[in-house]
VOLUM-76538 format. One record per residue: x, y, z of N, C-alpha, C in turn; residue in one letter. Coordinates in steps of 0.2 Angstrom, whole numbers, padded with zeros to 4 digits, always signed. Layout:
XYZXYZXYZA ...
This chain:
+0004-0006+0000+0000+0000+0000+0004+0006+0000X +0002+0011-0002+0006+0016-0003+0005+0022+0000X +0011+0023+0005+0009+0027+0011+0014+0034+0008X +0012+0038+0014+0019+0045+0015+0018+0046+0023X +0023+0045+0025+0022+0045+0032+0031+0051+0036X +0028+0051+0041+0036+0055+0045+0042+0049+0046X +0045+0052+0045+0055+0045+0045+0054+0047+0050X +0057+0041+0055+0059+0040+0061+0065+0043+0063X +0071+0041+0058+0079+0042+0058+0081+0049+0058X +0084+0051+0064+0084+0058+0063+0090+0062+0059X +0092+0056+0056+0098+0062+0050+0094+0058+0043X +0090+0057+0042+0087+0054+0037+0081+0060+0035X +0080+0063+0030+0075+0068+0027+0070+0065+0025X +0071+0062+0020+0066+0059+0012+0070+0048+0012X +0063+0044+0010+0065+0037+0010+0063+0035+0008X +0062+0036+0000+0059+0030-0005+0061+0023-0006X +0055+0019-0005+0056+0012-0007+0051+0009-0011X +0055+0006-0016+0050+0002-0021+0046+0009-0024X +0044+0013-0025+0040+0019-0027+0040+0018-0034X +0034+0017-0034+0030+0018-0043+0023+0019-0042X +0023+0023-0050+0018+0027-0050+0014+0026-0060X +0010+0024-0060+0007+0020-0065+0000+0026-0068X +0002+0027-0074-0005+0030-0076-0009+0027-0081X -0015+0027-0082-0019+0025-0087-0017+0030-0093X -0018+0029-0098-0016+0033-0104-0023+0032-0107X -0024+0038-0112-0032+0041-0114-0038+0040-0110X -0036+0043-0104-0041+0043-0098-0046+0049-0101X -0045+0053-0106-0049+0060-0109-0053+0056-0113X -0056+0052-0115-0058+0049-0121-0067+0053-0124X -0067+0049-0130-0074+0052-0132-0079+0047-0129X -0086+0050-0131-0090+0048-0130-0090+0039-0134X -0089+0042-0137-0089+0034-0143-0086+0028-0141X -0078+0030-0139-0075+0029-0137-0076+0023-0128X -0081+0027-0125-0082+0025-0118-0087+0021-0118X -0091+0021-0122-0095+0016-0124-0092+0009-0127X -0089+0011-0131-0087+0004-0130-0082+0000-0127X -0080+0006-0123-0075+0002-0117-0081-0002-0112X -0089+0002-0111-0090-0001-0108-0092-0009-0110X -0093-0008-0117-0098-0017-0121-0092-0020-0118X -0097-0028-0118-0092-0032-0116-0086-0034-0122X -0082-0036-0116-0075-0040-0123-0068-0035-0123X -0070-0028-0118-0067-0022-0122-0058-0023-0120X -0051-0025-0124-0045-0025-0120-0046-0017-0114X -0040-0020-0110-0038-0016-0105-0034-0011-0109X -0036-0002-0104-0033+0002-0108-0026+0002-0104X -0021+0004-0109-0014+0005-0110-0012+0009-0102X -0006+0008-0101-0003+0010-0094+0002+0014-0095X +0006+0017-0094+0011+0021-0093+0013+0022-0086X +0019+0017-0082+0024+0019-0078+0029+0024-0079X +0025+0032-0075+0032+0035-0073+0037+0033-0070X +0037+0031-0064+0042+0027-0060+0040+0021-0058X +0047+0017-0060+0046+0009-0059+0051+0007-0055X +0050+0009-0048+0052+0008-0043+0058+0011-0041X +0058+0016-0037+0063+0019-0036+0065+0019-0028X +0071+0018-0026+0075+0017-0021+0080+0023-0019X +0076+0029-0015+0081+0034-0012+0083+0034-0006X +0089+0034-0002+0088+0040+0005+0091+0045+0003X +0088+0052+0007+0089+0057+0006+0091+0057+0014X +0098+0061+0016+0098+0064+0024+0098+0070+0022X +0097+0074+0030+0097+0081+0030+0100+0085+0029X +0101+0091+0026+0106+0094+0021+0107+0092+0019X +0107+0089+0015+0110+0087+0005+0107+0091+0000X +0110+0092-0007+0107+0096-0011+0107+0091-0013X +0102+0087-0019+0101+0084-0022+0099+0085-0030X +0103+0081-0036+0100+0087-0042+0096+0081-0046X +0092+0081-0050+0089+0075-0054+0090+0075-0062X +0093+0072-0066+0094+0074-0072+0092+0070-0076X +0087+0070-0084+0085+0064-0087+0081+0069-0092X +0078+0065-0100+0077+0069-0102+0069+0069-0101X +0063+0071-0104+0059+0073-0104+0053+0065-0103X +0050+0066-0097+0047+0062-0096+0049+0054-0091X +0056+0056-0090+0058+0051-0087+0058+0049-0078X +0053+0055-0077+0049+0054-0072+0053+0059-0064X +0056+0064-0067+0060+0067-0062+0052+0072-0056X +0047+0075-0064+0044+0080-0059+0038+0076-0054X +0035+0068-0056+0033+0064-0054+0036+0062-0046X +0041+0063-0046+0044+0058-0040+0044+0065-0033X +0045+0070-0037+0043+0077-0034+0039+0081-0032X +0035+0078-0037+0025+0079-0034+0023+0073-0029X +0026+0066-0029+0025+0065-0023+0028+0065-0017X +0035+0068-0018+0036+0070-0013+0034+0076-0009X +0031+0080-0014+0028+0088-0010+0020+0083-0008X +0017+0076-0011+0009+0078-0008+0007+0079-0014X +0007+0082-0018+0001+0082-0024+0001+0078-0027X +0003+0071-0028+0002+0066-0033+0003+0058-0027X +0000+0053-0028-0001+0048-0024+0003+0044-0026X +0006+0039-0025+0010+0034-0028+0004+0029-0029X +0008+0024-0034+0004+0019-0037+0004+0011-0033X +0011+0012-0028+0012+0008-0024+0019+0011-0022X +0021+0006-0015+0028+0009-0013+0026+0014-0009X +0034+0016-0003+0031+0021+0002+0037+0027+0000X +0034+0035+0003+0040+0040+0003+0038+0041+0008X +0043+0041+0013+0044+0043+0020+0047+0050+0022X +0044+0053+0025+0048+0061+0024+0047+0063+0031X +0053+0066+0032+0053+0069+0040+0054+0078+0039X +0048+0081+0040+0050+0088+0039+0045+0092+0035X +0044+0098+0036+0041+0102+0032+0045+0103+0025X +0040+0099+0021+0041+0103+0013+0038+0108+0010X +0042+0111+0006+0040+0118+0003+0042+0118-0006X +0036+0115-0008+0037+0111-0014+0038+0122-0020X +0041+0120-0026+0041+0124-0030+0042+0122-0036X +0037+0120-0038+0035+0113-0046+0036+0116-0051X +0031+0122-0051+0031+0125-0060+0029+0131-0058X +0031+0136-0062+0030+0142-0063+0023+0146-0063X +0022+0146-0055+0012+0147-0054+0009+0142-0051X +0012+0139-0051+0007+0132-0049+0005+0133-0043X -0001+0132-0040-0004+0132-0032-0010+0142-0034X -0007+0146-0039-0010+0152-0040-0014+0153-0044X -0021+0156-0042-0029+0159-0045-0026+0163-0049X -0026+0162-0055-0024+0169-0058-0031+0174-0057X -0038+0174-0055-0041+0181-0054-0039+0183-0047X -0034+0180-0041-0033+0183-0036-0024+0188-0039X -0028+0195-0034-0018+0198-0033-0013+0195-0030X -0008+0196-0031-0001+0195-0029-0002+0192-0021X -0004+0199-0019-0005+0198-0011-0009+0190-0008X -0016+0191-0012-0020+0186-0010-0017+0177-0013X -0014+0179-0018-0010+0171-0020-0005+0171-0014X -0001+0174-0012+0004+0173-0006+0002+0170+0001X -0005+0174+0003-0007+0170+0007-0009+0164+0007X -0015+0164-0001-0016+0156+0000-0010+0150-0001X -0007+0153-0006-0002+0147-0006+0002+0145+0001X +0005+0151+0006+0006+0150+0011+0003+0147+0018X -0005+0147+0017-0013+0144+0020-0010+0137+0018X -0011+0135+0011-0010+0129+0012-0004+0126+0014X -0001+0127+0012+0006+0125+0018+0008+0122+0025X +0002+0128+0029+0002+0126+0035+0003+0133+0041X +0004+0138+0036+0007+0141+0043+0003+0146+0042X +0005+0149+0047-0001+0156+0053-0001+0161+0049X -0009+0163+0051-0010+0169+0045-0004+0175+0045X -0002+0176+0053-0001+0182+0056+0008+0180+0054X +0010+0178+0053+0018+0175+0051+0016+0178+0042X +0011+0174+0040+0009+0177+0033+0012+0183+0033X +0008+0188+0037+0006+0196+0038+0013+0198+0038X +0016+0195+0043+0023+0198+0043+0027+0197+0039X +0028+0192+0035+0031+0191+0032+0031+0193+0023X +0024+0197+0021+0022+0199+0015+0024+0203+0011X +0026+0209+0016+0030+0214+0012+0038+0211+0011X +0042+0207+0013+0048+0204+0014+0046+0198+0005X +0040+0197+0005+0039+0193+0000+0038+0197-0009X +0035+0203-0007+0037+0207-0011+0042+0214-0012X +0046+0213-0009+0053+0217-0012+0058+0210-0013X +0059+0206-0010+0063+0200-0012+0060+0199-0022X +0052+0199-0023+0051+0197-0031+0052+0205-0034X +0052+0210-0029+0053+0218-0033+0046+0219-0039X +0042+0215-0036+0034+0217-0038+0030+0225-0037X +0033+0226-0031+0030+0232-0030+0022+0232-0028X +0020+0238-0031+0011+0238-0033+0010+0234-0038X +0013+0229-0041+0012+0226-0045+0007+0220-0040X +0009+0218-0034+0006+0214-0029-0001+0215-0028X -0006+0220-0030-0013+0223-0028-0016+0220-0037X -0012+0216-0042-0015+0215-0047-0016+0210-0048X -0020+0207-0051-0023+0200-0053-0018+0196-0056X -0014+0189-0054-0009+0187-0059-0011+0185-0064X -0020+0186-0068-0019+0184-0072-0015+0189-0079X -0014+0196-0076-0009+0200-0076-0004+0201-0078X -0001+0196-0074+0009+0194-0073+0011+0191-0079X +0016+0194-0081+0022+0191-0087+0023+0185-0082X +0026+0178-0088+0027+0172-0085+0034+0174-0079X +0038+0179-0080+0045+0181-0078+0042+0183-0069X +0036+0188-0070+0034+0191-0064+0031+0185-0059X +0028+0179-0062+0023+0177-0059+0029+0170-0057X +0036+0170-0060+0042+0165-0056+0045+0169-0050X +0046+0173-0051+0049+0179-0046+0043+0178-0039X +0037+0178-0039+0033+0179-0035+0033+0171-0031X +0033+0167-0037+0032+0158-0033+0041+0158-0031X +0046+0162-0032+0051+0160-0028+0052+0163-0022X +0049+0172-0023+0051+0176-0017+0046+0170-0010X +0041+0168-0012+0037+0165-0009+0040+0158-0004X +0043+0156-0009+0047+0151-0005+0055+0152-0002X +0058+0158-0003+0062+0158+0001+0061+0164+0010X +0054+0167+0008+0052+0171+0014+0048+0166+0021X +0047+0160+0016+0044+0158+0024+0046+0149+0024X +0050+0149+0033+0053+0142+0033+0052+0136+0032X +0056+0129+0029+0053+0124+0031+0061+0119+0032X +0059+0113+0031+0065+0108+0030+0067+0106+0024X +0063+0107+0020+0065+0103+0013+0059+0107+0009X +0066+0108+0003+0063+0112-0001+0065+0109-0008X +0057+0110-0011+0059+0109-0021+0059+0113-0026X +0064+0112-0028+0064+0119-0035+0067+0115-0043X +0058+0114-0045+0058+0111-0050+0059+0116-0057X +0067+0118-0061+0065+0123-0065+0061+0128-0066X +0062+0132-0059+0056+0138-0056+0061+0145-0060X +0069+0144-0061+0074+0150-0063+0073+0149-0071X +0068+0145-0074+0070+0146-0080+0068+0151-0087X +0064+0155-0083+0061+0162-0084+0061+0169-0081X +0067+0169-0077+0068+0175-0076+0075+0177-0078X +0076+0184-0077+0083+0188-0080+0088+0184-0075X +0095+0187-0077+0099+0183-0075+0103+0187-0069X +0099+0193-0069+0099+0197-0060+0097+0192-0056X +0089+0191-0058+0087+0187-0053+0088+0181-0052X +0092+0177-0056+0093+0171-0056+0099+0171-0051X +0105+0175-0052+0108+0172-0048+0107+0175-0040X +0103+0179-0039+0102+0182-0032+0097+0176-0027X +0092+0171-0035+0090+0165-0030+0096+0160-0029X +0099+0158-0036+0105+0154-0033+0108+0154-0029X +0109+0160-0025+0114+0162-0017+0108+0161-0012X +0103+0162-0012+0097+0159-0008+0096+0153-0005X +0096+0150-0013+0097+0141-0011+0104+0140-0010X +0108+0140-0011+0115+0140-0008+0115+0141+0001X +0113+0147+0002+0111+0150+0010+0106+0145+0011X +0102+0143+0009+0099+0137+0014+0102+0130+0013X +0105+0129+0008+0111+0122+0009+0115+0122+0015X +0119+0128+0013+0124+0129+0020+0120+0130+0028X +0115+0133+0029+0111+0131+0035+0108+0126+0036X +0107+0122+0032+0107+0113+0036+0101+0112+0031X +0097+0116+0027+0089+0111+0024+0092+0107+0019X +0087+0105+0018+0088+0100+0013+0084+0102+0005X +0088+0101-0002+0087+0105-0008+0086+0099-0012X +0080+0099-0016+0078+0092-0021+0080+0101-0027X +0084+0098-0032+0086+0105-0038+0086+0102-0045X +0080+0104-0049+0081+0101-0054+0082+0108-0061X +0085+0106-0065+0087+0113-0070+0089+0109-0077X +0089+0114-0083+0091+0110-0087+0100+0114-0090X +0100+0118-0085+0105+0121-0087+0112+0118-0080X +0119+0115-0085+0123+0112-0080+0126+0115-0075X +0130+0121-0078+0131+0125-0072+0129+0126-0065X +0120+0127-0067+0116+0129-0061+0117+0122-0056X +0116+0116-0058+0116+0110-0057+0124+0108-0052X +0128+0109-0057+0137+0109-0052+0139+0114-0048X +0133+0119-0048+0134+0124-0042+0129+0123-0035X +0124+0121-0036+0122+0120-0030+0120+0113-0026X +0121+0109-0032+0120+0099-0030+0127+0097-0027X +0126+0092-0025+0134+0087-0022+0132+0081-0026X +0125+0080-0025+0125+0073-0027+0119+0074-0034X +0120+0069-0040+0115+0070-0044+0113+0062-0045X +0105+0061-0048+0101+0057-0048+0100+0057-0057X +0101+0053-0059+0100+0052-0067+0094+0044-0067X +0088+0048-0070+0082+0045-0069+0081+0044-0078X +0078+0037-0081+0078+0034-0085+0072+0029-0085X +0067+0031-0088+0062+0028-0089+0059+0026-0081X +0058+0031-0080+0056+0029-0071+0060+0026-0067X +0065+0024-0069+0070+0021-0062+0078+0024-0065X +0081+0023-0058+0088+0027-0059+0092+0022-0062X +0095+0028-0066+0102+0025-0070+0106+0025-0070X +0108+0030-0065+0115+0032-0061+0115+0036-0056X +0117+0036-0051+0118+0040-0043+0127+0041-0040X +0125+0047-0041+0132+0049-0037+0137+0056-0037X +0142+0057-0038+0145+0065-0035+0141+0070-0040X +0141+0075-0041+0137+0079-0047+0141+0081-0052X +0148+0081-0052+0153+0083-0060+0152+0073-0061X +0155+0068-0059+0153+0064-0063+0148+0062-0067X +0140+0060-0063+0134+0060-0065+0132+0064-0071X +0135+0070-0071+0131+0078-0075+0137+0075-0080X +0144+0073-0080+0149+0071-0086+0145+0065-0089X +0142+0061-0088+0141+0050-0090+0134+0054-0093X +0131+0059-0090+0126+0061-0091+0124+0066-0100X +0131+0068-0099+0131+0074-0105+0135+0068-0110X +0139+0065-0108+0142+0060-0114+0138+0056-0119X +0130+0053-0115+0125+0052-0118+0121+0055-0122X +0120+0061-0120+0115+0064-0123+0116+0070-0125X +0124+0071-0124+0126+0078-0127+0123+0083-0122X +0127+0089-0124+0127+0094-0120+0119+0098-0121X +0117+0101-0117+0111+0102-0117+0110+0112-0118X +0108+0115-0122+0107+0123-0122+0103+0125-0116X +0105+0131-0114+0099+0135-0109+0096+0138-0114X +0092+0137-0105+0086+0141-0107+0080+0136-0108X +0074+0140-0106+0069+0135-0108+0065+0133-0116X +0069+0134-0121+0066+0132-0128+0071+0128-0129X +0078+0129-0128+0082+0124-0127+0084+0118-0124X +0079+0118-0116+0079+0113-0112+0081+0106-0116X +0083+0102-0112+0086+0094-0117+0087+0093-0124X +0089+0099-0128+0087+0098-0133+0095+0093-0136X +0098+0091-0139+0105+0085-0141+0107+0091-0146X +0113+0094-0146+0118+0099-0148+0126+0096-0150X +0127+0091-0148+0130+0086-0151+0131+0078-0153X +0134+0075-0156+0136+0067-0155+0139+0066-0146X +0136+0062-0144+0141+0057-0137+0136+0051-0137X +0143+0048-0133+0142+0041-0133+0144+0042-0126X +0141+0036-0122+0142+0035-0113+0148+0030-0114X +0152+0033-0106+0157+0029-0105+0156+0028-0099X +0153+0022-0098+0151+0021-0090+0156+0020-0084X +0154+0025-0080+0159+0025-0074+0160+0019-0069X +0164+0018-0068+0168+0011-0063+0163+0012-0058X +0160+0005-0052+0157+0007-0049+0159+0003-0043X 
């Protein structure tokens, strides 16, 4: 059965075991379509395993990076790790407030303001209105929103409304934080003033799940990286070697988000001794 429960072990964070997560495929169908799934005789519809078992420990403080190309189940294992997606079986065990950062908006009304997405994203969370309060005006000068905070995001350039979902998670506490390609739209002022952010929370002891399509960002703030292949891992270990076996594969990668995993070279892997 597939649980999420608190780790007992107190230098242990995060404890995937066995972790898969199974979808049906053309669960949108037509009317046409549904009826005849219901006559009798009708084969079973097609499955698609994001992760096919996946075995981590995570201890506290680690910056952990996840690399793989599109679809290989990095942002899945991270949705259940924040709670927003259920495993299929297998358990993740987590000790600690997490402070998920998935996609660009994610958890935001675009008919609410700045201010009003802050609170509620931060409500469901967990924490006090009055912590909110204090904390609000710190969450917008950190995004440099301004008055732009009293306007509906459905308002916000993609650029304003990442600025907002990060000032958000760095202005109020937890243990374990994810930042799922949240920097892949903003300038490169603010890109690197959240790099030293997440960095400052590595070095105070939280714990960082960091995923990027860009290598730099990845060997500057990961120790260890996670290379994820068809739902299960295909290699674990220091981040220059993993991010090298990883690029020799699949070629160097452009930034930026239109060039996220796009192959810019020939390589071939040369698997590391283990």
């Amino acid at each position: 059965m597939a649980v999420t429960t608190r780790y007992e072990s107190r230098d242990v964070a995060v404890h995937a075991e066995g972790l898969r997560k199974r979808y049906r495929l053309g669960q949108h169908r037509s009317l046409q379509q549904t009826v005849k799934r219901l006559l009798p005789g009708p084969s079973a519809p097609p499955t698609f395993e994001a992760l096919a078992g996946i075995d981590l420990v995570c201890h506290r403080g680690e910056a952990i990076g996840f690399v793989g190309i599109n679809g290989s189940g990095k942002s899945t294992f991270l949705q259940i790790l924040a709670g927003s997606v259920l495993p299929t079986s297998g358990q993740m065990r987590v000790r600690g407030r997490v402070l998920p950062l998935l996609a660009v908006g994610q958890g935001f009304h675009p008919e609410l303001t700045g201010y009003e997405n802050v609170t509620l994203f931060a409500s469901a969370l967990g924490f006090r209105r009055r912590m909110i309060a204090e904390r609000m005006e710190a969450v917008a000068a950190f995004a440099e929103l301004g008055r732009h905070m009293e306007t509906p995001v459905k308002r916000f350039s993609t650029g304003m409304i990442s600025r907002l979902s990060f000032s958000v998670g760095m202005m109020f506490p937890a243990d374990i934080y994810i930042f799922d390609e949240v920097l892949a739209v903003v300038d490169a002022e603010f890109q690197g003033r959240c790099l030293e952010e997440i960095k400052r929370l590595h070095r105070s002891g939280r714990t960082v799940f960091f995923v990027s399509h860009n290598r730099a960002q990845m060997a500057e703030i990961c120790e260890r990286i996670i290379w994820l292949e068809h739902g299960a891992v295909r290699d674990h270990g220091p981040a220059p070697e993993v991010l090298d076996a990883y690029e020799r594969e699949h070629g160097p990668t452009e930034h930026g988000p239109e060039g996220a995993n796009r192959r810019v070279g020939p390589a071939r892997l040369r698997r590391r001794p283990r």
